[in-house]
C-alpha positions as CSV (number, residue, x, y, z in Angstrom):
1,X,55.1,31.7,10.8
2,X,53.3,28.9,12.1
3,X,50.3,27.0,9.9
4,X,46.8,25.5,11.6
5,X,45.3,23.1,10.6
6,X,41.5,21.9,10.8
7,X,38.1,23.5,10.0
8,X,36.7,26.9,10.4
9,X,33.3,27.5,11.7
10,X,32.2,28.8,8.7
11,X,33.4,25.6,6.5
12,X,31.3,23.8,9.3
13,X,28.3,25.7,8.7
14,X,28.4,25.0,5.4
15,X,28.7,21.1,5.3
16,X,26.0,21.0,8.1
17,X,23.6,23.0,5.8
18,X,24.3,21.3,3.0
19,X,23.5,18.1,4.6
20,X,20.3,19.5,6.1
21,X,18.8,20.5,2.7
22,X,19.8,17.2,0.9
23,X,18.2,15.3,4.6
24,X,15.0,17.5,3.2
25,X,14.7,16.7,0.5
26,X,15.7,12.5,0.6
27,X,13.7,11.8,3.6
28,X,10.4,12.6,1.8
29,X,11.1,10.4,-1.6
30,X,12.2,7.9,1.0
31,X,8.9,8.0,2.8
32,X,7.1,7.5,-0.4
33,X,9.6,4.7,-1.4
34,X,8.6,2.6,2.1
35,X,4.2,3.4,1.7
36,X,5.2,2.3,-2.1
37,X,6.3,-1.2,-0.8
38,X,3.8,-1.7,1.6
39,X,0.6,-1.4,-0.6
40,X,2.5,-4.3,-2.5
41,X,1.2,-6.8,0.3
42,X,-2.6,-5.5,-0.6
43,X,-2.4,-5.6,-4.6
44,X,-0.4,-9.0,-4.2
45,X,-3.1,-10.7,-2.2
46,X,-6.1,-9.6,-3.4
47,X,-5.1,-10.7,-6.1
48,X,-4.3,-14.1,-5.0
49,X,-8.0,-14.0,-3.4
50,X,-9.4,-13.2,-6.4
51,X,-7.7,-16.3,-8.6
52,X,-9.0,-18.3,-5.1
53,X,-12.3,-17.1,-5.1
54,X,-13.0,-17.5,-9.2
55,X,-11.4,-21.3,-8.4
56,X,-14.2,-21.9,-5.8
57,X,-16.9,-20.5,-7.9
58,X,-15.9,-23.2,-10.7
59,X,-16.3,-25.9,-8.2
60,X,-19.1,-25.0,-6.3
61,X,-20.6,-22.4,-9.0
62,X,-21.4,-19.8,-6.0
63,X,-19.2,-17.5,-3.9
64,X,-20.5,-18.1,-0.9
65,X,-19.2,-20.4,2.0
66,X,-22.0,-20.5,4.4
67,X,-22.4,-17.0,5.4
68,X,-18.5,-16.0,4.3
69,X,-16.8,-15.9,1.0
70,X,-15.4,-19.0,-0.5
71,X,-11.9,-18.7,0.7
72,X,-9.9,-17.2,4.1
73,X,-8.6,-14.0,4.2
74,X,-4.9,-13.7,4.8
75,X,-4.1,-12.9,8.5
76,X,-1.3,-11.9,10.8
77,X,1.9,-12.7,10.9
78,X,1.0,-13.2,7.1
79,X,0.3,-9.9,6.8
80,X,1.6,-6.5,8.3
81,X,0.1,-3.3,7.1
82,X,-3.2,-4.6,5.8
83,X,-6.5,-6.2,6.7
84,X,-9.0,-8.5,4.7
85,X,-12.7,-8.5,4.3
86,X,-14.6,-10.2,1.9
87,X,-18.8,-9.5,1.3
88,X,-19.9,-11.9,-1.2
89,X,-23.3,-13.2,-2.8
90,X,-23.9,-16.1,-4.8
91,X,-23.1,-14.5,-7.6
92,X,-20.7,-11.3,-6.7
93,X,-18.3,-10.5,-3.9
94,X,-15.7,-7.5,-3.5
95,X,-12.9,-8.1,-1.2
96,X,-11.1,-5.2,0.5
97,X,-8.0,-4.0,1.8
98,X,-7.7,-1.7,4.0
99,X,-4.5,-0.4,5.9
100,X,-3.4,-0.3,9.5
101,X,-1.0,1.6,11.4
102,X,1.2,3.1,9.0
103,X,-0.8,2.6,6.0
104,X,-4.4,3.6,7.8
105,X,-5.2,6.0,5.1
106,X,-5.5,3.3,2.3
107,X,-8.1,1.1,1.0
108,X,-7.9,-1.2,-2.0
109,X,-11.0,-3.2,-3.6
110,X,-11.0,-6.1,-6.4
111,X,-15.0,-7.5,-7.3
112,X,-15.8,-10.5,-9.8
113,X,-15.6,-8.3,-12.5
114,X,-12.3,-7.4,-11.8
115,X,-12.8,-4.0,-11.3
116,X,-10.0,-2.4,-9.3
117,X,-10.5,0.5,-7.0
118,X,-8.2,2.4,-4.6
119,X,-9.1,4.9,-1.5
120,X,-6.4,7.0,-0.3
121,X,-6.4,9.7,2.0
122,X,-3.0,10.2,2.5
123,X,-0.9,13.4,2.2
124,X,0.5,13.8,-1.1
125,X,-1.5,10.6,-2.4
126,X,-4.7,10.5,-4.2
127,X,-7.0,7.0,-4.6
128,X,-8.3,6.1,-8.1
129,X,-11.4,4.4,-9.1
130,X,-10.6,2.8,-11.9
131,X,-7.3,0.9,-10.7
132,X,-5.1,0.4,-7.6
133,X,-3.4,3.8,-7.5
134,X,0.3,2.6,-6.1
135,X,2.0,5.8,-6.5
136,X,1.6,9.4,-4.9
137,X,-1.3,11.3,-7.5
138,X,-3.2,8.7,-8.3
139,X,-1.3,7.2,-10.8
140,X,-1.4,3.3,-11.4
């Protein structure tokens, strides 16, 4: 009697679907895991604005520069996946974040209060208006 050796088709079946239902269910959490790591360059640097912008108000005891805010917004190459606006009186200002390309459907604000804000309309994601929602539901 003589013995084969290799696969069947049904064995290969098999491994393929179990592949294609662990590929399922990664790729998604991986998705989430990259959008996670970008919104750290728009919680990083507004914060960094802010600290800027409540140093400039010591020295000059407004927030304006002219017609801008009291320090420059971080630009490309600098950044990626964000852009920076500031709108500032004398007395106040709120600088924003707001994404581009693959980030497009979030927004993130910091005022001189503090007071921390997140717009996302995102699949699967949800903004918060009490704090810089970094994770999928809102959640800070």
């Amino acid at each position: 009697m003589k013995t084969q050796k290799g696969f069947t088709l049904m064995e290969l079946m098999i491994t393929v679907a179990i592949v294609a239902i662990l590929a399922s269910i990664a790729l998604p959490a991986y998705s989430n895991y990259v959008q996670r790591g970008k919104i750290a360059e728009a919680t990083t640097n507004l914060s960094s604005l802010r600290v800027s912008m409540e140093q400039y108000y010591q020295d000059n005891r407004t927030y304006l520069n002219g017609a801008a805010c009291g320090v420059a917004m971080p630009a490309t190459p600098a950044v990626q996946y964000f852009t920076f606006a500031c709108i500032a009186t004398a007395t106040t200002y709120t600088i924003t974040a707001t994404g581009i390309s693959s980030m497009l459907n979030f927004a993130y604000t910091i005022d001189q209060q503090n007071t921390k804000t997140s717009t996302i309309t995102a699949p699967g994601w949800t903004g918060n208006a009490a704090c810089w929602a970094t994770k999928p539901g809102g959640s800070c």
